[in-house]
VOROMI-552158 format. One line per field, with one value per residue: residue in one letter; z, x, y of N, C-alpha, C in turn. Coordinates in steps of 0.1 Angstrom, whole numbers. Atoms other than C-alpha are relative to their C-alpha. Layout:
REM VOROMI-552158
code (A ...)
n.c3 (Z ...)
n.c1 (X ...)
n.c2 (Y ...)
ca.c3 (Z ...)
ca.c1 (X ...)
ca.c2 (Y ...)
c.c3 (Z ...)
c.c1 (X ...)
c.c2 (Y ...)
//
This chain:
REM VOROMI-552158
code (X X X X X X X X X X X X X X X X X X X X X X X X X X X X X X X X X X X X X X X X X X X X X X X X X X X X X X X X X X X X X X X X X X X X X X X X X X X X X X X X X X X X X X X X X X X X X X X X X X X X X X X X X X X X X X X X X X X X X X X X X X X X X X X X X X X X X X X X X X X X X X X X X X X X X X X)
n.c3 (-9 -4 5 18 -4 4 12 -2 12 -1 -9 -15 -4 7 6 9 -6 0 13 -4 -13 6 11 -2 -8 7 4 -11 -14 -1 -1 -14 -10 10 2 -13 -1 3 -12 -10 3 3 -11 -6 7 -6 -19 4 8 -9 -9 5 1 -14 3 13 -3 -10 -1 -1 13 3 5 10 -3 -2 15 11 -6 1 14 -3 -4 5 -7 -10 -12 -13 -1 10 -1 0 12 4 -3 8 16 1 -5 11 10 -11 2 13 8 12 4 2 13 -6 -7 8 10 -13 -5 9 3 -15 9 7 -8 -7 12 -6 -14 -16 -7 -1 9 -3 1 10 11 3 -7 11 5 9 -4 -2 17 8 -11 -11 -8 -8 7 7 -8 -2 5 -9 -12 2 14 2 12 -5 -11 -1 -2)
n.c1 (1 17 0 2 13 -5 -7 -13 -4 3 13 -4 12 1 15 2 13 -3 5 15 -2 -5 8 14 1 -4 13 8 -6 -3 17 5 -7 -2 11 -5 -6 10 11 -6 -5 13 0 -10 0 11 -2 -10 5 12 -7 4 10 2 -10 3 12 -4 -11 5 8 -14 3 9 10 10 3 12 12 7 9 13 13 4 -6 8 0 -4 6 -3 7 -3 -3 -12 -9 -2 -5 -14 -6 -2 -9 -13 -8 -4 6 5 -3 8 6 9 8 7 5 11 5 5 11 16 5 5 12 6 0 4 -5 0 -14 4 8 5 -11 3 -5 -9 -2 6 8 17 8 4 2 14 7 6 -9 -8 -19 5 1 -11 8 5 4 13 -4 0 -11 -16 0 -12 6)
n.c2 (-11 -6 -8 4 13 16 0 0 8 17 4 1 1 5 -3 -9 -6 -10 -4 -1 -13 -11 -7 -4 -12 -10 -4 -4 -6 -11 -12 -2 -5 -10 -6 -5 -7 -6 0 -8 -15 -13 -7 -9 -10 -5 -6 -8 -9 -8 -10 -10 -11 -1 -10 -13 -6 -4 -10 -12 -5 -5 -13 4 4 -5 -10 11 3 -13 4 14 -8 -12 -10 -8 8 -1 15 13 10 17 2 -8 7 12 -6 -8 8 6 -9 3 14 3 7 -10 -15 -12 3 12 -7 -11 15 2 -14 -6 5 -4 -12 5 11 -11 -10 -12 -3 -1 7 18 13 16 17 10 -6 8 16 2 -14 4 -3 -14 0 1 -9 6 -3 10 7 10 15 18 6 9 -3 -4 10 16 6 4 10 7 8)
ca.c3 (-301 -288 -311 -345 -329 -332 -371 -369 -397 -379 -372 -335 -335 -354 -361 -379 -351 -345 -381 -372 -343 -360 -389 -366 -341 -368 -383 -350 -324 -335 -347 -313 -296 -323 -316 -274 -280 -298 -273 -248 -261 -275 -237 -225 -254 -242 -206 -222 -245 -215 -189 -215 -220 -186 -186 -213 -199 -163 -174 -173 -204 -222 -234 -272 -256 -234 -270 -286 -253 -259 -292 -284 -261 -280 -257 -241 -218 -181 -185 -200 -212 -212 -249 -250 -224 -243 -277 -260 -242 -276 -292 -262 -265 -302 -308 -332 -353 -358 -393 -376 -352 -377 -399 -368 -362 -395 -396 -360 -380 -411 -384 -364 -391 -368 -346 -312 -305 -303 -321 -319 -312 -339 -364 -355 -349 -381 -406 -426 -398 -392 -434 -428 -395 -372 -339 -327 -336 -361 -351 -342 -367 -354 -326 -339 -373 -374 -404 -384 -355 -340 -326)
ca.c1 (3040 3008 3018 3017 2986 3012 3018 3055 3080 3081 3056 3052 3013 2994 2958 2951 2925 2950 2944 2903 2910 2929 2904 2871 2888 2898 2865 2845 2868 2885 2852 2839 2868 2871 2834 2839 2867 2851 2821 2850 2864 2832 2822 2854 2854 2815 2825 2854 2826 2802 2826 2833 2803 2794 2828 2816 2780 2796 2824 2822 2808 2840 2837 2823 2800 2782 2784 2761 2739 2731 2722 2701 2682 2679 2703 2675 2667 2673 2662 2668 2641 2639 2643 2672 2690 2687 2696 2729 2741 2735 2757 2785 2789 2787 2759 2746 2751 2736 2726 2704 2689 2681 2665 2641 2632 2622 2599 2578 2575 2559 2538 2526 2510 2494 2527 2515 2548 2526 2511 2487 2497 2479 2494 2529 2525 2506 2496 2472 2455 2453 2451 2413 2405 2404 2418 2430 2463 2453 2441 2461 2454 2435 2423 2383 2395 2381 2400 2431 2423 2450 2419)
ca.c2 (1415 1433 1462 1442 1417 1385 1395 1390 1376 1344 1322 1319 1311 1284 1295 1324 1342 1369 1381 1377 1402 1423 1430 1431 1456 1479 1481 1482 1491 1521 1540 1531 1545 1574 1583 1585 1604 1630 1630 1637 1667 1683 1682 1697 1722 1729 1736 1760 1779 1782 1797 1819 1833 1833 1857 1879 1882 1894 1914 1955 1975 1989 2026 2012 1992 2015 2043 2009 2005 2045 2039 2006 2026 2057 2076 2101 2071 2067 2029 1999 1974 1937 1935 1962 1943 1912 1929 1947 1910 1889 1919 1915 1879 1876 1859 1881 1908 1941 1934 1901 1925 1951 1922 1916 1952 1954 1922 1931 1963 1944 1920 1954 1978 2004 2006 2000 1978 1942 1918 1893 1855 1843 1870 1860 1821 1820 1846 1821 1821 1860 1864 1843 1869 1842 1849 1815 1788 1765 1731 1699 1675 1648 1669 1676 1657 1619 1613 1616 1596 1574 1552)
c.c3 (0 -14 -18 -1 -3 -12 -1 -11 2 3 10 2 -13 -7 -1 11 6 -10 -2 8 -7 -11 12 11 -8 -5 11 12 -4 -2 10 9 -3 7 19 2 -5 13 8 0 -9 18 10 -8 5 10 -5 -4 19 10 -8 -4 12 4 -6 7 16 -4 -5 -13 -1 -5 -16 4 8 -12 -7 9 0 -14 -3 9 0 7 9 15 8 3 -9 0 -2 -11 -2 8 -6 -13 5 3 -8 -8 11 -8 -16 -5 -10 -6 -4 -12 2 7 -7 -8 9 2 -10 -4 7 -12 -9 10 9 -8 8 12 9 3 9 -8 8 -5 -15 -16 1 2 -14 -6 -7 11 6 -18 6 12 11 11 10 -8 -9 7 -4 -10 9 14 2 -13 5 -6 3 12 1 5 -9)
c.c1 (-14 1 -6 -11 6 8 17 9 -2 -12 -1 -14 -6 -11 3 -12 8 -5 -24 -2 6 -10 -13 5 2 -11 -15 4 9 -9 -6 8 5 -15 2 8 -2 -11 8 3 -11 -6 10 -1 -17 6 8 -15 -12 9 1 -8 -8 9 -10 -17 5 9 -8 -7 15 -10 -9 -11 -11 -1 -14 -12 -6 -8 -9 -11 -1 6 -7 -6 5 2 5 -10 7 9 12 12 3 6 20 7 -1 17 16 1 0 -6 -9 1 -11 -12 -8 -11 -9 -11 -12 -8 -14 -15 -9 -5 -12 -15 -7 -5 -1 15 1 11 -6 -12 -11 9 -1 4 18 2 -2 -11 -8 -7 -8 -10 -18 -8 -6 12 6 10 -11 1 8 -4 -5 -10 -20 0 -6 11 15 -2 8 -9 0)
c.c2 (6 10 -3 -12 -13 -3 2 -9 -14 -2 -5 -6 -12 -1 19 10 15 13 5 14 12 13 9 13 14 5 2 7 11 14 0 11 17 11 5 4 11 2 7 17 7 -1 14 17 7 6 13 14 9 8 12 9 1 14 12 9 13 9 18 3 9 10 1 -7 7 12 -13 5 17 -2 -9 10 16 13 14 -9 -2 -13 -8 -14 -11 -1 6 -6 -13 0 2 -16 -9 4 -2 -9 -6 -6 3 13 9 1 -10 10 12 -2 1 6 0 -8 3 9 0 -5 10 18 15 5 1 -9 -12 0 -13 -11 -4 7 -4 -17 -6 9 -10 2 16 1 -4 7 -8 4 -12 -10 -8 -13 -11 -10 -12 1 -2 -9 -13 -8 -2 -10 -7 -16 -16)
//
């Protein structure tokens, strides 16, 4: 029968190529078929996550959430920056917590001594290169290098 690939008490077949098939599909063909099914359902399960947060971005501000977005933007404000909208719609949909954002605050802070609220590129991109008081990225290897040449 299909179900048992031929393997049946009697013998109904006279070469052994059932047994051949049997082995190579079990060791190639159910990992194949294991692995596109997976594939499938991590896309379906994708499509699911993104509507969802598509949902979550669009939906109103419940009574806790606009109490946070007063507190994100310091509650005397009329406005809402870039950054503060970005901060409060992470915090909606859950892609971060407070304790991440706080984290953050704290490094600009570090990377901005005089507090004007920015930074140079080349202080966040790469503090050695701030550290030797140059004000551009460090170089590509290869770029000015010989010794790297791909030539």
């Amino acid at each position: 029968t299909l179900s048992t690939a031929g393997m049946v008490a009697t013998k109904t077949v006279d070469s052994q190529a059932h047994v051949t098939f049997v082995g190579f599909f079990a060791l190639t063909g159910i990992p194949v078929y294991c692995t596109y099914l997976g594939m499938f359902a991590n896309l379906l399960v994708e499509r699911y996550q993104n509507k969802k947060m598509e949902d979550k971005m669009r939906a109103k501000f419940t009574a806790s959430e606009v109490a946070l977005l007063d507190h994100v933007t310091e509650g005397e404000k009329d406005y809402v920056t870039a950054a503060e909208f970005a901060e409060i719609q992470l915090l909606r949909m859950g892609l971060v917590d407070r304790d991440t954002l706080r984290a953050l605050r704290e490094q600009f802070k570090k990377l901005d001594p005089d507090g004007s609220g920015t930074i140079k590129k080349a202080e966040f991109l790469h503090p050695l290169v701030a550290d030797r008081g140059q004000d551009r990225p460090p170089e590509t290897p290869g770029a000015a290098n010989p010794a790297f040449s791909f030539n």
